[in-house]
C-alpha positions in Angstrom: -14.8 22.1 18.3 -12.4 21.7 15.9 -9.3 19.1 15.4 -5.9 21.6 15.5 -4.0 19.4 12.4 -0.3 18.5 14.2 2.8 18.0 11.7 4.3 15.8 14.3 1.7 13.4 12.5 1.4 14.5 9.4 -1.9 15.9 9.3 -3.6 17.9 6.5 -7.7 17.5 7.0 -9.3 17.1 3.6 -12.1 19.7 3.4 -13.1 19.3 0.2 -16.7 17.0 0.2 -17.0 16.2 -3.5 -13.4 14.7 -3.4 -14.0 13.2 0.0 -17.2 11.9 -2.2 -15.3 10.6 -5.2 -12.7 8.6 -3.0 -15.6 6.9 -1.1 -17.0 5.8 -4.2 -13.6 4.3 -5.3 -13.9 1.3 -3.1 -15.6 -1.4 -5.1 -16.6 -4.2 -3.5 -18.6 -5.6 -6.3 -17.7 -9.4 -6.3 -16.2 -9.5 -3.1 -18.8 -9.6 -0.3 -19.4 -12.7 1.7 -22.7 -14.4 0.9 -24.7 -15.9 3.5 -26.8 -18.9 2.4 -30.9 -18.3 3.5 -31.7 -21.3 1.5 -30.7 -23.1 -1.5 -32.8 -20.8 -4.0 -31.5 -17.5 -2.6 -28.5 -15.2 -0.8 -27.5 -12.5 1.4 -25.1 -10.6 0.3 -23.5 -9.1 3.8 -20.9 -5.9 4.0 -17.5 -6.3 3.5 -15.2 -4.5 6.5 -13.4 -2.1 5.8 -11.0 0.0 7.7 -10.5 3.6 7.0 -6.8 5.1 8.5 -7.1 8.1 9.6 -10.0 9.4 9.8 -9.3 12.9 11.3 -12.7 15.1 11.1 -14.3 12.5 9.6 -14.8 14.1 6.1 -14.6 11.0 4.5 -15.7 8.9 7.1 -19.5 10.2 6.6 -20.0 9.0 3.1 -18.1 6.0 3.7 -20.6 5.3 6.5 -23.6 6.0 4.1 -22.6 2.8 2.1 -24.2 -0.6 3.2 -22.3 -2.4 1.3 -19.0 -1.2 3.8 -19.0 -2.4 7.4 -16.6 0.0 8.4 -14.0 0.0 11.2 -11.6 3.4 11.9 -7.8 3.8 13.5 -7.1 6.1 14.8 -3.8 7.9 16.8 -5.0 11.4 17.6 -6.8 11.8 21.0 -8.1 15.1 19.6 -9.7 13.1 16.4 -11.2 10.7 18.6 -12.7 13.2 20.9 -14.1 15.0 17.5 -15.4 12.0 16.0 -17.4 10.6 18.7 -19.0 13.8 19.4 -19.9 15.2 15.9 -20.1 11.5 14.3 -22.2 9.6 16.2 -22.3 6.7 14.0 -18.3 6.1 14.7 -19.4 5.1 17.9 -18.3 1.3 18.2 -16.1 1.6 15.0 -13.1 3.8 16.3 -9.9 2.3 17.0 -7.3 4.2 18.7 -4.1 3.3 18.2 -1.1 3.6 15.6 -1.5 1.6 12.8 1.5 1.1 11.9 1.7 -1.1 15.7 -1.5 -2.8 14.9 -2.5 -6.4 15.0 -5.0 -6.6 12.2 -5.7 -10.3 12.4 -7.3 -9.1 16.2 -10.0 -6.8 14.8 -10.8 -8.5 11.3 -11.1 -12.6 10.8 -11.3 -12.5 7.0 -10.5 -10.6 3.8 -11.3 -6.5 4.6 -10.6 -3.1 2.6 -8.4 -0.6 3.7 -9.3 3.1 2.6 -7.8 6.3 4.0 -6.4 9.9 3.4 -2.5 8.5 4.8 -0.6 10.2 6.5 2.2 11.6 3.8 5.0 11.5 6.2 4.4 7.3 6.7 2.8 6.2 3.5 5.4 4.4 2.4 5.3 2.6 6.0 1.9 1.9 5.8 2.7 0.2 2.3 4.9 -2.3 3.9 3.0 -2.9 6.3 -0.3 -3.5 3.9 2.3 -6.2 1.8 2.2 -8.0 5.9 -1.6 -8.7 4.7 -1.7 -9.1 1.4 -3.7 -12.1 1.6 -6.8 -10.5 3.4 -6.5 -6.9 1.2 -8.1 -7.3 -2.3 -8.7 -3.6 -2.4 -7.1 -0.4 -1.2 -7.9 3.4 -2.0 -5.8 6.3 -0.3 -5.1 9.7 -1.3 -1.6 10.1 -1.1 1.4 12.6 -2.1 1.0 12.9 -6.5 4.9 11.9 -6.4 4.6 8.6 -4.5 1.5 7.9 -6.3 2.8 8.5 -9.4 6.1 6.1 -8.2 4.3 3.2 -7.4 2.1 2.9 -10.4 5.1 3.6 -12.6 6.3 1.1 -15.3 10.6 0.2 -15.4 12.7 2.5 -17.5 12.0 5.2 -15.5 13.9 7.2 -12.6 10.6 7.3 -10.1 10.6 3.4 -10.4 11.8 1.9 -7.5 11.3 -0.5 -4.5 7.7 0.6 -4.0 6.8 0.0 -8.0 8.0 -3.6 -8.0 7.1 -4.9 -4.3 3.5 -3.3 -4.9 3.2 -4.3 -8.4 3.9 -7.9 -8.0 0.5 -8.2 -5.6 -1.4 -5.4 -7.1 -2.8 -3.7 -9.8 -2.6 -0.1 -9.5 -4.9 2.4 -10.9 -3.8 6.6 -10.9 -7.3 7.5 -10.3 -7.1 11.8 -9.8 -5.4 14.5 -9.0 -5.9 17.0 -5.9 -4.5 20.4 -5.6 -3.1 21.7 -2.3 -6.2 24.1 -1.4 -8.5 20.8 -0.7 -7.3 21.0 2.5 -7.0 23.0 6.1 -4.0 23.6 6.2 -2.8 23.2 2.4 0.1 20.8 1.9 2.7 22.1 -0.2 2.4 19.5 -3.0 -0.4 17.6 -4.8 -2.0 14.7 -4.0 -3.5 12.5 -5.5 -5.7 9.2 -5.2 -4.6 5.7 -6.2 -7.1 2.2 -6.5 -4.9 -0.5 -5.8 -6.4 -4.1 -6.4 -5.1 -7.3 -5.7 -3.9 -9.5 -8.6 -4.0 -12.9 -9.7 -1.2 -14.1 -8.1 -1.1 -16.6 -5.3 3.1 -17.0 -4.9 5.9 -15.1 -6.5 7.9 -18.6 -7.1 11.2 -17.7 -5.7 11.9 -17.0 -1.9 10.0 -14.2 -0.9 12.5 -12.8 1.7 15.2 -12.6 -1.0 13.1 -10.8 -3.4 12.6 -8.3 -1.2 16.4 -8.1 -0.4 17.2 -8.6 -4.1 14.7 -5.1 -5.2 15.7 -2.8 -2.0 19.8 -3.6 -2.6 19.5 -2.9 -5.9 17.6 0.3 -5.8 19.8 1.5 -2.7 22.0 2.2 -4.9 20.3 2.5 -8.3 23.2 4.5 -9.8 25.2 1.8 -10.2 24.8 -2.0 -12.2 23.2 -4.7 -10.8 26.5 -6.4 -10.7 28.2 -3.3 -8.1 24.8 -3.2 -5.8 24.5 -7.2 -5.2 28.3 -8.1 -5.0 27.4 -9.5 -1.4 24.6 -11.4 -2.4 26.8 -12.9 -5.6 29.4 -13.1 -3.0 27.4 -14.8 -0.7 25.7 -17.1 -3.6 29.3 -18.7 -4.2 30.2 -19.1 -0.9 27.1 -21.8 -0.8 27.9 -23.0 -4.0 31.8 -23.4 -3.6 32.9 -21.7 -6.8 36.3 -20.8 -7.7 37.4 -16.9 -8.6 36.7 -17.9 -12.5 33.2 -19.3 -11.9 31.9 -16.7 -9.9 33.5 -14.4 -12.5 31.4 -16.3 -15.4 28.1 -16.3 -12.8 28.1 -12.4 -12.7 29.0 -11.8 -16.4 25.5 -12.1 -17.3 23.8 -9.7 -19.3 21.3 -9.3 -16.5 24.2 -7.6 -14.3 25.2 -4.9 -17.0 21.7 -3.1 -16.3 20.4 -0.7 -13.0 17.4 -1.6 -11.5 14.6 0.7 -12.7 15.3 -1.7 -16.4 13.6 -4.6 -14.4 10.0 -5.4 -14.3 8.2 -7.9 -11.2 9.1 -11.3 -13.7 13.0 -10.0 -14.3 13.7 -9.8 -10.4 12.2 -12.9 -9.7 13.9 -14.8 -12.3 17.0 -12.8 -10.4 15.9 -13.5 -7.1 15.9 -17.3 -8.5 19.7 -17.2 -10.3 21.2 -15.5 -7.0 19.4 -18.6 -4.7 
């Protein structure tokens, strides 16, 4: 039996098993596992859960279930995937989820901090993203093999045009490793672009310092419309900041003639659009 891939959901099955390999073995959960106390001279260190999204044929899945360092849980959407897995994977037996994960509760299958691993979906990566900032708190780690270009966008540095919304909302929780590239004949049937697959790892920081919702308005207004200045693509938001604060024509005038204004978005690092988010409060 074999899984027929469907566009309708994006699917290109990775076939190549030293890749599948190396992406396994890109989750590090050194440092993280829970330890369970036996007595007060020793430990148990206990797997860390982990949830691969979609798992298709399972190519990955089977060295990822090798590890027992990795208590593993898998979503899954396809019917046909399902069917494959539990008859030619055994071990997935007990670990398969099947729904959209994108409509998933998280907080109902895992209680604490868990790893999220997966071969996503090109056509909702960016989706799944957003939806992995939801949970920031209880991700440290995640490894996907995604399209080279959106890969290449989020772990890019300001300055350049493939910044944008993804760099800075993912940068300001995570640091982001490029780990490898992978040509379009890894898989059945072959994309038509490169992939490539991307460590991200959660940083230090515990609160951005500024309203959180804002920021987030703040980085996707700007970069809607990143051909123009920072003072064209927030007008409503300066707008709306001296409404609340009651200013006259001139003062709002003197508000937006900062420097800050004069630049488009892909000039600003994480620090310069908090420290906007902030002035525009």
């Amino acid at each position: 039996m074999e899984v027929r891939a469907k566009k309708s959901l994006g699917q290109h099955f990775l076939t190549d098993l030293s890749i599948a390999r190396s992406i396994a073995d890109a989750l590090v959960t050194e440092g993280i596992g829970a330890r369970q106390e036996d007595n007060a001279e020793s430990s148990v260190l206990l797997p860390v859960p982990a949830l691969e999204i979609g798992p298709g044929m399972g190519v990955l899945s089977q060295y990822l279930l090798e590890r027992d360092d990795i208590d593993l849980k898998m979503v899954e959407i396809d019917d046909e995937s399902v069917d494959y897995l539990l008859m030619n994977l055994p071990k997935t037996n007990g670990r398969l989820i099947k729904a959209d994960f994108l409509k998933l509760k998280l907080e109902n299958f895992f209680k604490g901090k868990f790893f999220i691993i997966g071969n996503f979906p090109y056509n909702i990566s960016s989706q799944i993203f957003f939806k992995i900032l939801e949970y920031k708190e209880s991700v440290p780690q995640v490894v996907c093999m995604i399209q080279k270009e959106v890969a290449e966008r989020i772990a890019e540095k300001p300055g350049t045009k493939t910044y944008g919304i993804l760099s800075v909302l993912l940068q300001a929780w995570y640091d982001i490793e490029y780990l490898f590239t992978v040509g379009e004949g890894a898989f059945n049937p072959p994309p038509k672009v490169k992939s490539a697959v991307t460590r991200l790892t959660r940083n230090s920081r515990t609160a951005l310092g500024c309203d959180e919702s804002l920021f987030k308005t703040v980085v996707k207004t700007s970069f809607n419309q990143r051909r123009k200045t920072m003072r064209n693509s927030l007008k409503p938001l300066i707008t709306a900041k001296a409404g609340r604060e009651g200013w006259s024509p001139e003062q709002t005038a003197r508000f937006a003639s900062d420097p800050v204004f004069d630049l488009r978005p892909e000039r600003l690092g994480v620090e310069d659009f908090i420290a906007l988010t902030l002035k525009l409060s």
